[in-house]
N, C-alpha and C positions, 0 to 999 in steps of 0.2 A: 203414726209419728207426728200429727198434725201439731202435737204439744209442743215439743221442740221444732220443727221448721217453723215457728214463728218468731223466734227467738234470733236477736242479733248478734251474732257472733262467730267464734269456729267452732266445729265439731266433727263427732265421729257418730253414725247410723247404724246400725245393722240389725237385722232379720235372722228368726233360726228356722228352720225347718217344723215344720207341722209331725207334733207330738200322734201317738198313737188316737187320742182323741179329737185329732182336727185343732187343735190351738195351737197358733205361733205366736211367738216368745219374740217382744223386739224391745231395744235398749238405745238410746239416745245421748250423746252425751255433751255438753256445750260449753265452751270455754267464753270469758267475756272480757271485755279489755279493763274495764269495770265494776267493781260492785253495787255501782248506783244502776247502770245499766241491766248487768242481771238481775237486781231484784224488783226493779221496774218493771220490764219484758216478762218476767215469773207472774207476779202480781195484775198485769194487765190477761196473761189468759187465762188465770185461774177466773176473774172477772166477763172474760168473755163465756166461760162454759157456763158458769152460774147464770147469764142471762138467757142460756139455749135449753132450758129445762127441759121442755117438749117440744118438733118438729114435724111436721109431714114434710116427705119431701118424692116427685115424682106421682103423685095423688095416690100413693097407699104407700110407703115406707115410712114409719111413725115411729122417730129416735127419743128415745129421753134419756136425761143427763142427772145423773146424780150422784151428787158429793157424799163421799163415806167420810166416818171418823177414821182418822190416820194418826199414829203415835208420830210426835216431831223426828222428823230424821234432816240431819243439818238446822241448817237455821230456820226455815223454812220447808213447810210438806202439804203436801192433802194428794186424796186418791178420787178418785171420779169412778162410776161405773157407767158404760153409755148403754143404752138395750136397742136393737134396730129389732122391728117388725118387719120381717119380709114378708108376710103370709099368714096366714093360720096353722098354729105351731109350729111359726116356721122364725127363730130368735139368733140371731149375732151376739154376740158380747165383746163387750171389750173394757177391763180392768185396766184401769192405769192411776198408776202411783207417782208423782213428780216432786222433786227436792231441788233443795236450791242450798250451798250452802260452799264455802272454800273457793269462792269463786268461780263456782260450777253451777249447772242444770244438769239434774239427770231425768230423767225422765222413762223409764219401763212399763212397756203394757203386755198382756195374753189380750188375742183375739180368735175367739171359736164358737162354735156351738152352744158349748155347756155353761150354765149360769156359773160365774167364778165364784167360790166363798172364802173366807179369812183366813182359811192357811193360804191358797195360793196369793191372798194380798198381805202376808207377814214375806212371803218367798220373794214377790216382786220387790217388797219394801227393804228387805236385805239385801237385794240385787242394790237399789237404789240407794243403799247407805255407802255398797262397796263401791261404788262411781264416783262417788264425791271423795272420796278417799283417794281417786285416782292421781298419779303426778299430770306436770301440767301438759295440755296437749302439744 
């Protein structure tokens, strides 16, 4: 949830339980007092991932960050896929989808095992449409 805890403002967090395959499902959602401020706060992390393309960190965990195409959901979207190297075949993932848009941040990721692919990031992006739809917090 690193996407939204950067974010100025209030909110709600939560985590689900790890699916049959090792992936949990977590949903963010962030109210702002302002629309200059949330699309500010939105704008500058999408700006921070895009500068963290590849990392080592710990002298062998090697993350890279990279930006999928994302159909606009609110005003503002994009999805990131991050990949952490634990080892030799040994891979983390983590999908995440983030919107902006109603005076909201939403923000939903999967993090597990299995490489995600475009249904589970059309799943997350619906999640992420129905958030910003959400009344206010």
């Amino acid at each position: 949830m690193g996407s939204v805890n950067q974010f100025a403002g209030e909110g709600v967090i939560g985590t689900g339980v790890a699916d049959p395959w090792g992936s949990v499902l977590s949903a963010g959602l962030l109210e702002s007092a302002t629309a200059t401020t949330t699309a500010g706060d939105f704008t500058g992390t999408r700006e921070q991932l895009q500068r963290c393309a590849s990392f080592t960190s710990s002298g062998e965990t090697v993350t890279t960050i990279d930006e999928l195409d994302q159909d606009l959901i609110g005003d503002e979207s994009y999805a990131v896929l991050i990949t952490q190297e634990l080892g030799p075949d040994n891979f983390q993932y983590m999908l995440s989808v983030n919107a902006r848009g109603n005076g909201l941040i939403a923000s939903v990721q999967s993090v597990g095992d299995d490489e995600p692919d475009g249904v589970l990031q059309d799943e997350l992006a619906d999640l992420a449409a129905q958030l910003l739809r959400a009344p206010a917090l």
